[in-house]
N, C-alpha and C positions, 0 to 999 in steps of 0.2 A: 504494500500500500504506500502510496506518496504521502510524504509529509504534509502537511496541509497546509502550508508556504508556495507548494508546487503545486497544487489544485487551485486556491486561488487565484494566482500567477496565469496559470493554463489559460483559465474561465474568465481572467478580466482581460486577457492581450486580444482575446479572440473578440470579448465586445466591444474591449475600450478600439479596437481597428475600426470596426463597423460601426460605431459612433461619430469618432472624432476627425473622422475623414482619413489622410494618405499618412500623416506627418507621423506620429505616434510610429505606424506601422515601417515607415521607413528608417525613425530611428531605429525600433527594432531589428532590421534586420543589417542594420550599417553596425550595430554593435553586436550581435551575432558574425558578422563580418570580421569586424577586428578579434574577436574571440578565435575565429578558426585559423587567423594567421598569426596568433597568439601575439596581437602588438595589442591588447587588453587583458588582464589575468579572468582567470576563469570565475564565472560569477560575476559579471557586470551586468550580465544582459538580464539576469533576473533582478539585480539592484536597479536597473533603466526602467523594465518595465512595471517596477513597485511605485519607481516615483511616476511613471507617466499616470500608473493608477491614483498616488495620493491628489497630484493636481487636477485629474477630473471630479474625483470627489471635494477637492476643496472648491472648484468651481461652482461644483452643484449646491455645494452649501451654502458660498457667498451671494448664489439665486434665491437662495429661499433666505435669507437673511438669521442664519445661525450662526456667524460668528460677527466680533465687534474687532476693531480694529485692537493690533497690539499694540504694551506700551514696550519699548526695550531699552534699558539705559547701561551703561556701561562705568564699573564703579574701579578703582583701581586698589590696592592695598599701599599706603603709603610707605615709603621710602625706606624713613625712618622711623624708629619707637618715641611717640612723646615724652617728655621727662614725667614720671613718676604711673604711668601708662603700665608699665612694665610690672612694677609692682603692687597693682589693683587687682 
């Protein structure tokens, strides 16, 4: 029995092609491509078509309006220890 990574995979390449027009399908098989003349390590072409599936599904969500914009901020760790920081 296949994993069930590779049933999903199977069942969403085959509608997400028949949905989304040529584009989707063409990457798949351009990255299938570079897999069999190994200028990509093995396993992209199920990671390519995981993401082509997450962004149909993020599109279809952001149509029916279930997600809100993100906030994303970026905090750094300072440098140095403040005096007496250390000791708290």
């Amino acid at each position: 029995m296949k994993p069930a990574i590779d049933r999903l995979l199977f069942n969403s390449r085959r509608r997400y092609a028949d949905a989304s027009g040529s584009l989707p399908l063409a990457t798949d098989k351009f990255v299938m491509g570079m897999e069999t003349l190994r200028l990509a390590p093995p396993g992209t072409r199920k990671v390519s078509t995981l993401l082509n599936l997450a962004a149909e599904n993020l599109v279809k969500g952001g149509e029916k309006h279930l997600f809100t914009p993100m906030y994303f901020f970026l905090a750094r760790k300072p440098l140095g220890t403040v005096a007496g920081a250390a000791n708290a």
